[in-house]
N, C-alpha and C positions, 0 to 999 in steps of 0.2 A: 886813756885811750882804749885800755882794755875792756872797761867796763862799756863803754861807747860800742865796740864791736860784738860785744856779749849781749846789749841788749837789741841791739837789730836781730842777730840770729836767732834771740829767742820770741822776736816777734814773728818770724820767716816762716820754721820750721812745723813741725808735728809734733816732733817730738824735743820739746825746750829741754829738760832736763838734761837731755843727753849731749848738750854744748858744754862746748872746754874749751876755753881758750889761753894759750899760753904766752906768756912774755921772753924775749931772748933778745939781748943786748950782742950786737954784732959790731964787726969793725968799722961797718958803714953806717952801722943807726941800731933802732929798733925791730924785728923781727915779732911780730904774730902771727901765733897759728891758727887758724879754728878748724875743731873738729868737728863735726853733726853726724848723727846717724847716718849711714849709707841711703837711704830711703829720700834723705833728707838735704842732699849735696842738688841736685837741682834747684831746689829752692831758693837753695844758699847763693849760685852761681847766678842763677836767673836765664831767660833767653837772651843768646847771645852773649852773655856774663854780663848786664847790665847792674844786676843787683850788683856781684862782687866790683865790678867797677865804680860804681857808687861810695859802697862803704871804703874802697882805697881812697875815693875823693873825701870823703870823709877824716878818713886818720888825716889825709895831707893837710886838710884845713884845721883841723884839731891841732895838729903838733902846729901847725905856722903861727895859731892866735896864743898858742900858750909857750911861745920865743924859740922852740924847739928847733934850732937847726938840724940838726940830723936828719938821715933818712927812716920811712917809718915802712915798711913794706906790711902785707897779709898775703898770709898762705893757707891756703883754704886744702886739707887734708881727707 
């Protein structure tokens, strides 16, 4: 899933390089972060946060095809 979210952002962006995204196993699920250059956070979010809402639909369908019960959240940094 990580790399699922790394590669959206670095199709988004300006600056691909400058994506990191982190993994954090939390009491309710999974935890990712992405980082992007300041320049490059609207991109990421979208209008109205359609983008970032997308890629949340995204993880949720990812973890649900791959048995994943947990929760998978993105925090967009």
């Amino acid at each position: 899933m990580k790399e699922l979210i790394e590669y959206i952002a670095r199709s988004v962006v300006n600056a691909p390089d400058q994506v990191v995204v982190t993994e954090e196993q939390t009491a309710d699920g999974t935890l990712l972060k992405l980082q992007v250059a300041p320049d490059d956070k609207g991109r990421v979010i979208g209008r109205q946060g359609r983008v970032a809402q997308a890629m949340r639909t995204l993880l949720r369908v990812s973890a649900a095809r791959s048995g994943n019960k947990a929760k998978v959240e993105l925090e967009i940094i």
